[in-house]
Structure formats: C-alpha cells, structure tokens
C-alpha positions, 0 to 999 in steps of 0.5 A: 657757048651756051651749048657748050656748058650744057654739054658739060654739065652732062658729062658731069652728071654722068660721070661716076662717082665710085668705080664699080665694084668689079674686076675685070680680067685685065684688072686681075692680071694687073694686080697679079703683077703687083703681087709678083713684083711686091713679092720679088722686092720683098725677097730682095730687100730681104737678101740684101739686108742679109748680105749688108755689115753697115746696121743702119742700111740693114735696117732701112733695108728691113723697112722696105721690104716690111713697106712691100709685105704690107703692099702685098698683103692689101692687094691680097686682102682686096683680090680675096674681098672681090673674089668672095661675093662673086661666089656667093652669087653663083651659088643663088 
C-alpha cells in the first residue's frame, strides 16, 4: 500500500505542468487539417447563407461561418507564433 502511494506521488512530480513549446511534425499536419476543415465550413456556411430566402437562418448561417473564421485565424496565428522563434534560433 505504502509502495503504491509512493509510486504515485512519482508520477505526479514528474508530470508536466505545461506542454512543451514545440510542435512535432504530426502536430502540424493536425493543425493543417483543422485549417482545411475550418476553411471548407467557412466556404459552406457562407454559400449557404447565399442560397437561404428565411433572414434568421441567413444569419445564424453568417455567425457560424464568422465562428470557423475566428477558429481559422487562431490556429494560423498560433502555427505563425511557433514557426517564428525556430527561425530565429537557426540563424544563431
């Protein structure tokens, strides 16, 4: 029992506290798709919002595709934030 809760609080000390602050290859990629698909139901919200007569579907239509913009520009802003110091290392 005793072994057991020492084991624990190991795991515990060792676990991190923030992720790191890199991004692995298989990271990018995922946030590539997100981009892709935050892109895609942009285009389709606003098409659509296009296509629709009723004004209150047209515009909760116009707020979702506003919804995956934002999402689109803050997966951008932080795939841009990442890709910034790196650069700046390998100049050193």
């Amino acid at each position: 029992m005793q072994q057991q809760q020492n084991m624990q609080q190991q795991q515990q000390q060792t676990m991190m506290q923030q992720p790191p602050s890199i991004v692995t290859t298989k990271d990018q990629l995922y946030l590539t798709d997100m981009l892709s698909w935050n892109l895609l139901a942009m285009k389709k919200a606003h098409f659509f919002a296009s296509q629709c007569q009723n004004q209150e579907i047209k515009n909760q239509l116009d707020q979702v595709g506003q919804m995956h913009h934002q999402h689109y520009q803050k997966i951008l802003t932080h795939l841009q934030n990442q890709q910034q110091p790196s650069a700046g290392s390998q100049l050193q």
